[in-house]
Each structure stands twice: as structure tokens, then as C-alpha cells.
C-alpha atoms as an extended CHARMM CRD file, in Angstrom:
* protein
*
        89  EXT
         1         1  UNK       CA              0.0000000000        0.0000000000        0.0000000000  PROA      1               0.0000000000
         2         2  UNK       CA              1.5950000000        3.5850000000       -1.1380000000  PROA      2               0.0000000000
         3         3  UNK       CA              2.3950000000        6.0470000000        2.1630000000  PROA      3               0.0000000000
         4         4  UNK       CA             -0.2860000000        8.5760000000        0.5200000000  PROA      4               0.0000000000
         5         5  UNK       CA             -2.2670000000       10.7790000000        2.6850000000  PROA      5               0.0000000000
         6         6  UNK       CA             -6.3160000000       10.5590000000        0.9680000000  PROA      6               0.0000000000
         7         7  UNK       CA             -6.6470000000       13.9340000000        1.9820000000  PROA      7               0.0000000000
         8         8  UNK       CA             -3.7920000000       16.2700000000        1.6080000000  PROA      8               0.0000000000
         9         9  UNK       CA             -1.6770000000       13.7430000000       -1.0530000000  PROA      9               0.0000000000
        10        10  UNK       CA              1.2980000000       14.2240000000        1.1280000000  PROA      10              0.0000000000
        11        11  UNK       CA              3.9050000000       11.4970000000        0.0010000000  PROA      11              0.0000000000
        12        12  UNK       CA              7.2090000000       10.5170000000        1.0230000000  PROA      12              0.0000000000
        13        13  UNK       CA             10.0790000000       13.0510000000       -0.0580000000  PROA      13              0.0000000000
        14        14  UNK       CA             13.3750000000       12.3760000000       -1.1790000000  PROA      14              0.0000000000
        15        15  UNK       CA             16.6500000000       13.8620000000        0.3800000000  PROA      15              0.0000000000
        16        16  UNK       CA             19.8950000000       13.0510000000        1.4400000000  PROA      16              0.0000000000
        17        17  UNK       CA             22.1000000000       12.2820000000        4.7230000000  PROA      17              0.0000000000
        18        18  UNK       CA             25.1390000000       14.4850000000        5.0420000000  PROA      18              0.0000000000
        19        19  UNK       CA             28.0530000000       13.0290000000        7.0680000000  PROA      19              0.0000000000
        20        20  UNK       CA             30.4530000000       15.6970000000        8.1310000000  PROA      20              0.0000000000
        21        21  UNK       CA             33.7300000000       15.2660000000        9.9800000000  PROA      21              0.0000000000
        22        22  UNK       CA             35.9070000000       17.7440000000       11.0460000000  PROA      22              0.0000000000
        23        23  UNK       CA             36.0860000000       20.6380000000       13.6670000000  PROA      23              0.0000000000
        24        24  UNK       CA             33.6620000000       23.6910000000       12.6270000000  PROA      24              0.0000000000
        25        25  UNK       CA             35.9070000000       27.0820000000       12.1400000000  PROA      25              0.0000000000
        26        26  UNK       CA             33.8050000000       28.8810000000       15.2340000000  PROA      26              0.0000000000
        27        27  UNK       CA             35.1790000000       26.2320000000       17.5790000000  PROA      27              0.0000000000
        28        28  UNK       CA             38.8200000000       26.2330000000       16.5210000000  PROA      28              0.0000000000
        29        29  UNK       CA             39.2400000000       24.1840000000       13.9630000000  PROA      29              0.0000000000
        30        30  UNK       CA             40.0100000000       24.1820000000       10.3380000000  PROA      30              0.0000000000
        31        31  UNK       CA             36.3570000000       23.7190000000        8.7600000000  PROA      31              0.0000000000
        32        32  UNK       CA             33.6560000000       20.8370000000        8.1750000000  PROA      32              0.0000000000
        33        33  UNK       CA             34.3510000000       18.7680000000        5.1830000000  PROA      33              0.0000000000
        34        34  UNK       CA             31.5970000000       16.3180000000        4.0400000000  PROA      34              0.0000000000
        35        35  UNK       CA             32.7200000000       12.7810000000        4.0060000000  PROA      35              0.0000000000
        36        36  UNK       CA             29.6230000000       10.8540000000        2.9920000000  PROA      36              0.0000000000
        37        37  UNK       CA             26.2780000000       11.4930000000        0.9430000000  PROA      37              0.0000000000
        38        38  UNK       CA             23.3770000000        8.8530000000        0.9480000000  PROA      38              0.0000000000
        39        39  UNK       CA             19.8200000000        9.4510000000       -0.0150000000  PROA      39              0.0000000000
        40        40  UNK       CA             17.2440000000        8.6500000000        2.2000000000  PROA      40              0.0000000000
        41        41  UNK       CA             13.5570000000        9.5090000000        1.8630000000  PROA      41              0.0000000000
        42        42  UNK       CA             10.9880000000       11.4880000000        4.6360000000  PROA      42              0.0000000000
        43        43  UNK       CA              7.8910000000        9.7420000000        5.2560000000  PROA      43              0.0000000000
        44        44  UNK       CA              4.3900000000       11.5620000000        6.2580000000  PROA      44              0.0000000000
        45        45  UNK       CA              3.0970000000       10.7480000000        9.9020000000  PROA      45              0.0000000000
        46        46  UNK       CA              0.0310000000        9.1530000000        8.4080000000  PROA      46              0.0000000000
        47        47  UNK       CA             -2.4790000000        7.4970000000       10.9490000000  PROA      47              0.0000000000
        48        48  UNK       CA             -5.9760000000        5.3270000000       10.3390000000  PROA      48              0.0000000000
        49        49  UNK       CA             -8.5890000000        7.1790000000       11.0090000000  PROA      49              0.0000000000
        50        50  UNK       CA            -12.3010000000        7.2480000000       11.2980000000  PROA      50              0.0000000000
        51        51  UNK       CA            -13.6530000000        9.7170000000        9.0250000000  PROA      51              0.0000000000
        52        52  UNK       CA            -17.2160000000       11.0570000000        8.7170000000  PROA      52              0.0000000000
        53        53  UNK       CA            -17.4640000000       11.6700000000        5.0110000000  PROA      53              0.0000000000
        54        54  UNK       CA            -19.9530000000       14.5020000000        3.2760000000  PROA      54              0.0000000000
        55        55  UNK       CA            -22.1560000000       11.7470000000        2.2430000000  PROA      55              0.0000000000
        56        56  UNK       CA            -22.6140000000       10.5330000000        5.8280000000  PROA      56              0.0000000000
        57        57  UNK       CA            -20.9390000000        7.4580000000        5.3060000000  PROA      57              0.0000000000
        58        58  UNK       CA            -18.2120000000        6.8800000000        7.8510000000  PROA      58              0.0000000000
        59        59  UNK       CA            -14.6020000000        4.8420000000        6.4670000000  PROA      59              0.0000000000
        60        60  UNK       CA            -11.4470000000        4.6340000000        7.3700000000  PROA      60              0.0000000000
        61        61  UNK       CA             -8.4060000000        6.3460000000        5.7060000000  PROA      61              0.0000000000
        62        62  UNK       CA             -4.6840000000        6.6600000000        6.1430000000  PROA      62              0.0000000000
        63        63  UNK       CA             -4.4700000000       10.6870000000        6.8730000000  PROA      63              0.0000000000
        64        64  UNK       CA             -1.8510000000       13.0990000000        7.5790000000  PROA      64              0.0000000000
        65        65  UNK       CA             -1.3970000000       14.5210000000       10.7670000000  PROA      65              0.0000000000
        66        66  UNK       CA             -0.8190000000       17.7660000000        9.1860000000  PROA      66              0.0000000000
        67        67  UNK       CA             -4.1270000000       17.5420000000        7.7530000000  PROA      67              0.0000000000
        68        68  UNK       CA             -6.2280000000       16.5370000000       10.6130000000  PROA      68              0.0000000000
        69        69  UNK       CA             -4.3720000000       19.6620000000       12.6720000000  PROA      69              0.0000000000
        70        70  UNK       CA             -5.4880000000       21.3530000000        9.7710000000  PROA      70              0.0000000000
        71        71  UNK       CA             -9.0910000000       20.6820000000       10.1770000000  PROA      71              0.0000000000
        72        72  UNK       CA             -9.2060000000       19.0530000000        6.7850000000  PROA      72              0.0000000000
        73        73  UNK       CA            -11.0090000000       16.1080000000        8.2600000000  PROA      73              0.0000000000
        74        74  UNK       CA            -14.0140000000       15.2400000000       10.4730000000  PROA      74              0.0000000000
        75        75  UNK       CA            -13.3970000000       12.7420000000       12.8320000000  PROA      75              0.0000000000
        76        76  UNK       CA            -16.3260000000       10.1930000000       13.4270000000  PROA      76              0.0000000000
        77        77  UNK       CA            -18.1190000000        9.7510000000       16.5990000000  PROA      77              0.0000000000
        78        78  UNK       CA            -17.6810000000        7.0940000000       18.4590000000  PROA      78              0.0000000000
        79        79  UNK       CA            -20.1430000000        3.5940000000       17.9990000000  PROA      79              0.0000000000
        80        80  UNK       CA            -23.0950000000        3.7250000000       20.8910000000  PROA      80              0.0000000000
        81        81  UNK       CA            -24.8020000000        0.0820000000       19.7280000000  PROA      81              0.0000000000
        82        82  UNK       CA            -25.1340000000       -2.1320000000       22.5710000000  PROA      82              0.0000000000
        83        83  UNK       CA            -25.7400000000       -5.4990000000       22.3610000000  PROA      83              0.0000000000
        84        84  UNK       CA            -29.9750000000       -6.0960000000       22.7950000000  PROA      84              0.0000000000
        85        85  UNK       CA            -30.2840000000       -7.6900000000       26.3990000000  PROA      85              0.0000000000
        86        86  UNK       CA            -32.2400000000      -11.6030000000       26.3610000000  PROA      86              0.0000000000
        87        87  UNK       CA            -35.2200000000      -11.0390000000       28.4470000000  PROA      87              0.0000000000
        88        88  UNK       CA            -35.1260000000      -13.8130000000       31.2800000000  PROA      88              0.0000000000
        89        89  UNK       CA            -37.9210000000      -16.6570000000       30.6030000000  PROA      89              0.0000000000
């Protein structure tokens, strides 16, 4: 299943890890050099949720949590059935 947010479309990002060595020129030393590049990627913080769609049909979708800060969503309310109670013979 593909990290996509249904509301917002967020997606993983690519980008890379830097791996610097050295003493930075501010603290004495004779500069930073970068030793190492490797690409990694930044996922979304995407959560199941219960949604209450506009149709009033409530489902359940991966969302961001940027988008339910947002307000993009509305959040279903919780299920009140109770089980029906045998009447005693």
C-alpha cells in the first residue's frame, strides 16, 4: 500500500544524509568537510482514522497529521450500539 495521505496527497520526499567530519571554524578548527552522501527519503506521519465523510458514510483512511491539525477532516463519533439484552424466561 503507497504512504499517501487521501486527503492532503502528502507522500514521502526524497533527500539526502550528510556526514560531516571535522572541527567547525567557530570552535577552533580548520572547517567541516563532508565525508559521505546517501539518499534517504521522509515519510508523512500518516495514521488510520475514522472519518465522517460529506455523504454521511463513515470509512477509514490513512491521513496526515498535518491535515487533521489542519481541520481538513471530520473525525467520526464514536459507535453507541449495545448489544440487545435476552429477556429472562
Amino acid at each position: 500500500m503507497a504512504r499517501i495521505c487521501e486527503i492532503s496527497g502528502k507522500r514521502p520526499i526524497k533527500g539526502n544524509h550528510i556526514w560531516r567530519s571535522g572541527k567547525a571554524k567557530k570552535k577552533g578548527g580548520i572547517g567541516m568537510h563532508v565525508t559521505a552522501i546517501t539518499k534517504r527519503r521522509f515519510f508523512p506521519n500518516l495514521q488510520k482514522v475514522r472519518v465522517l465523510l460529506p455523504n454521511g458514510q463513515v470509512k477509514r483512511i490513512r491521513v496526515a497529521v498535518k491535515a487533521m491539525k489542519k481541520g481538513l477532516i471530520t473525525k467520526a463519533p464514536p459507535r453507541n450500539w449495545k448489544k440487545p439484552v435476552a429477556k429472562a424466561a
